[in-house]
N, C-alpha and C positions, 0 to 999 in steps of 0.2 A: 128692838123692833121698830120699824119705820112705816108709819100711817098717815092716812090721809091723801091728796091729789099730793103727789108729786111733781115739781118744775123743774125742769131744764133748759139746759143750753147744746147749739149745732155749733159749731166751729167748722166750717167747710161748707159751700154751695155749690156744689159742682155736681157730675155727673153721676153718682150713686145718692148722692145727699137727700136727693127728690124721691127716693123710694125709702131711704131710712125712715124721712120724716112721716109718709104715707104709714108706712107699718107702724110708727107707733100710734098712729093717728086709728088704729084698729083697737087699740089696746085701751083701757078702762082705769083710771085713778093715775094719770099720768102727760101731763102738757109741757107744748112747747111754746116758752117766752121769750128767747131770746135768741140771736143769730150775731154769725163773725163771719165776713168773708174778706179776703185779701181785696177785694176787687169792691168797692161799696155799693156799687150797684146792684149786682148780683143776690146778696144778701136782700136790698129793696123788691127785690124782683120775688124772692120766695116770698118775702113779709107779707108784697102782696097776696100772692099765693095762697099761703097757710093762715094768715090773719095772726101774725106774729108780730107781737105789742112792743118789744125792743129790736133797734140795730146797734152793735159798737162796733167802734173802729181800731180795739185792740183787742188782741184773743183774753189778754189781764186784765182789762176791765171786764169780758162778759164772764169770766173765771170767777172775779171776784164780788159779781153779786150777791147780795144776802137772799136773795128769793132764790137764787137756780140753786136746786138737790142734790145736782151731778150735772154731766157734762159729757155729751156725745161729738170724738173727734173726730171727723168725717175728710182730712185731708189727704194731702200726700205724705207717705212715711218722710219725707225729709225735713217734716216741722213735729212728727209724732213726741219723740222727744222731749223738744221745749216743751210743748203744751201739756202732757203730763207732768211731767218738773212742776210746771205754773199749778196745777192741779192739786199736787202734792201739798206747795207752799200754800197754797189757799184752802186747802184740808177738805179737795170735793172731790168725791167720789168720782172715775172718769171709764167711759167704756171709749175704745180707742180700735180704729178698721187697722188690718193686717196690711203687710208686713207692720209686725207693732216699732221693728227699728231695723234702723240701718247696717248693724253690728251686733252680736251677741253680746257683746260687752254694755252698748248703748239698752239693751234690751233688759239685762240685768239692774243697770244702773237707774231706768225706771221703776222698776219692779220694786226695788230695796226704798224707792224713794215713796212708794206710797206707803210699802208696808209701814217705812219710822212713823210715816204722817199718820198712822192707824186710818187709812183709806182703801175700800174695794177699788178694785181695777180690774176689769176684765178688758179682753179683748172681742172685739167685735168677727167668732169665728164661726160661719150660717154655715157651712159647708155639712156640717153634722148636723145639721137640724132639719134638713132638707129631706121630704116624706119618705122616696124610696130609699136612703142611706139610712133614715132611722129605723126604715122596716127591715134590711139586710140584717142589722143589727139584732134587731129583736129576734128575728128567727134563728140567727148562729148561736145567742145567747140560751133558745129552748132546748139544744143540743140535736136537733134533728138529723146534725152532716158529722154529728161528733166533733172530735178535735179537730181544729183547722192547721194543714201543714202547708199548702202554697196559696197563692195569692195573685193575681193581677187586678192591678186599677190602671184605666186607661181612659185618658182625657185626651181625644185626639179629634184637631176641626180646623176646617181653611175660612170661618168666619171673622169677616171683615173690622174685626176687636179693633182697627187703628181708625176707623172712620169717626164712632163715637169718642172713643180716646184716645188722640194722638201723642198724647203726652208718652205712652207705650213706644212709641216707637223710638222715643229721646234715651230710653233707659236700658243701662249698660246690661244689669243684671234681670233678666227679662221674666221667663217662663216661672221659675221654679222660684221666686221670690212673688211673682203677681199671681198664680195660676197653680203653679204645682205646691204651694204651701198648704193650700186648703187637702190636695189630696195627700200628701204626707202628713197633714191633722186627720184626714178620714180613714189613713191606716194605724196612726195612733188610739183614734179610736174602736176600731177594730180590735186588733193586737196587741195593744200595749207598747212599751219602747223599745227601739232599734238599738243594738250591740253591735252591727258595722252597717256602713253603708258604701257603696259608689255608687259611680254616674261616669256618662258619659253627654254630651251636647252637642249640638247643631246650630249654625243660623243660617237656613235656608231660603229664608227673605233677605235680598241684599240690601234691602232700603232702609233696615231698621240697626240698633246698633246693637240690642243685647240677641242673647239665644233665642230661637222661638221652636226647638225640642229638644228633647232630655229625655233619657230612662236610666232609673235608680232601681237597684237593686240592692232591697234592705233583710239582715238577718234579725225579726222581730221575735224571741225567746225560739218555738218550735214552728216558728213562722216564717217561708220565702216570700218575700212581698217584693212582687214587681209592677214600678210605676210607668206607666207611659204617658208622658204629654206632650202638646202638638199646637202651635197654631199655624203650621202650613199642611196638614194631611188632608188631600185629599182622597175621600172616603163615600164608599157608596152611604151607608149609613151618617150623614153627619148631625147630629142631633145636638147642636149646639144650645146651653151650655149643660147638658148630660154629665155624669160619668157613668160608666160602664165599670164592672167587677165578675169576674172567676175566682170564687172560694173552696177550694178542695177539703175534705175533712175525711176523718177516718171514715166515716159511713154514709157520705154522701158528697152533695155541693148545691152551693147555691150559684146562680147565675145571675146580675142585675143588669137587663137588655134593653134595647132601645124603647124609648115610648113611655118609661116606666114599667115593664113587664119585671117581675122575676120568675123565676124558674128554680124550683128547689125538684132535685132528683134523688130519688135513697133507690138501693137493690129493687124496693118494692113497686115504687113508680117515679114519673116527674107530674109535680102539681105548678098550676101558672096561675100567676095574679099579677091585676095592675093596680098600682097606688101610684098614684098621680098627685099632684101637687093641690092642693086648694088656690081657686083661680081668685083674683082680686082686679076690682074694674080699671085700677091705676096702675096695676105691675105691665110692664113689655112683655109683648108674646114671646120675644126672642127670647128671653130670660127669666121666663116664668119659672123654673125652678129653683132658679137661686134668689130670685124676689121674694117669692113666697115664704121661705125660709129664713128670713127678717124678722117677719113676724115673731115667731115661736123663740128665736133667741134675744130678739128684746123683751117677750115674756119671760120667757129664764132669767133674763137680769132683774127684772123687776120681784120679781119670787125670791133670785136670791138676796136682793139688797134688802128688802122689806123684812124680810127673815133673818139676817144679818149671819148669813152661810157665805160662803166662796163659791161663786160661779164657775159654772164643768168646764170654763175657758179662761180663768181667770189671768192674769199676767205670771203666773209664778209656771200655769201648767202650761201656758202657751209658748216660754222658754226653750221646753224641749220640741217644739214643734219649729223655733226659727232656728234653734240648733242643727237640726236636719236641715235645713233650709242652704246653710251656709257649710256644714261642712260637706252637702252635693258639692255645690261650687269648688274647694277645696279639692273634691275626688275628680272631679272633672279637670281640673288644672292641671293635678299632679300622678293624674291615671293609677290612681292608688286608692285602692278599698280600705276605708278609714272605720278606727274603732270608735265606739261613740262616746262620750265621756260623761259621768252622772252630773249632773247637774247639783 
């Protein structure tokens, strides 16, 4: 069991890092002392900001503090890797943003490195924890649609995602490593794991170099789950950064539509509600649902580190989530519906 304020470290100041740090800064028995940024300024710039009492100038020395409890990696997957490695060897606890690695192999090779260390790792995966996906959730799970047999999820927007981060636009493997991961984790949690998958791609912005659409089509046990994502559709509805869901079941369906609305229909009638995100004075309007949902999964970390439980994302279950990830890419390459392999 683990008590008391809890300290940590940011490794990363960039464009998500100002909202991680905000949400924990909601949270209770739990601060931030210490920051890494490749760029030293930047780091100064939050210290100001946040009134955070350390800066280092290596990710291994804020690692290897005796005061930080864990260790939040807030970069680009192309250093995720090391810093967990470093995490490992210094036996701290680390939650790490998605893509967790560059390779399933890379991915694995983290994973194994915390377990020797006898360290939690999770990944930093909000896509589930986001109001209306947890409330979809809750209702298929009361049986009201019965058994669920198809599926769509569709994440489709022509919002201008390269203005804030243009770094998007430098990367080869685009959509379904930055974007479509979270919804191939939101249909994990749904349904359970996928026994084949394919895909197909696009890159229908010329300016950029990876894909920016894709739809996969997954065989999830007695589940057809299809993914749609997009960031060139334009769409009369675009409710950026939404996902939308069609859930079919033996006795009904649920619908999750724009606005937050659902829509559950059985023989007998259709019922509608909205659950909306809890709103926060520091989150982006543009992206109030996916900010908001920071919060609640850095409460999960903290519930489960304190408790000394596996978090519902931890690095071991979030494997089979970059697994799909990369053997799309795979089905797209080689126009072949691929089997999935147990981990």
């Amino acid at each position: 069991m683990v008590s008391n304020e809890l300290k940590f470290g940011v490794l990363g100041c960039g464009f998500w890092a100002r909202y991680q740090i905000h949400a924990w800064r909601e949270l209770d028995g739990v601060k931030l002392i210490a920051l890494y940024n490749r760029t030293r300024s930047k780091a100064e710039e939050f210290a100001r900001e946040f009134n955070v009492p350390k800066i280092y100038d290596t990710p291994e020395d804020l690692i290897s503090d005796p005061e930080i409890d864990f260790v939040d990696i807030i970069t680009d997957a192309v250093t995720h890797a090391e810093y967990v490695h470093l995490c490992a060897k210094h036996k701290k606890p680390v939650i790490c943003q998605k893509p967790m690695a560059l390779s399933l192999d890379e991915g694995k090779g983290m994973v194994q490195a915390c377990k020797d260390a006898g360290i939690p790792f999770m990944v930093h995966e909000n896509w589930r924890w986001q109001t209306p996906i947890r409330k979809v959730k809750e209702i298929m799970d009361s049986g009201v649609i019965g058994k669920p047999f198809r599926c769509n999820l569709y994440w489709n927007t022509s919002y201008p995602v390269f203005e804030n981060q243009p770094y998007l636009a430098r990367i080869e493997q685009l959509i379904i490593a930055d974007l479509g991961i979270h919804i191939l984790d939101t249909a994990r949690f749904f349904f359970g794991e996928a026994q084949t998958i394919f895909c197909q791609t696009s890159t229908v912005n010329k300016n950029i170099k990876g894909e920016d659409s894709a739809t996969i089509m997954m065989r999830m046990t007695d589940v057809t789950c299809i993914v749609q994502i997009s960031f060139s559709s334009i769409v009369e509805n675009d409710k950026f950064p939404e996902t939308f869901a069609f859930i079919e079941g033996e006795k009904g369906s649920i619908e999750l539509c724009p606005d937050y609305w659902i829509r559950v229909t059985t023989k007998d009638e259709t019922r509608s509600m909205r659950v909306p995100p809890k709103r926060y004075s520091w989150a982006n309007p543009d992206y109030l649902v996916v900010q908001s949902s920071i919060v609640p999964t850095n409460a999960h970390w903290l519930e489960s580190f304190r408790a000394g439980k596996e978090p519902e994302t931890s690095g071991a279950d979030n494997l089979k989530t970059l697994q799909l990830v990369y053997l799309a890419y795979e089905s797209a390459k080689t126009n072949n519906a691929i089997n999935v392999r147990e981990l």
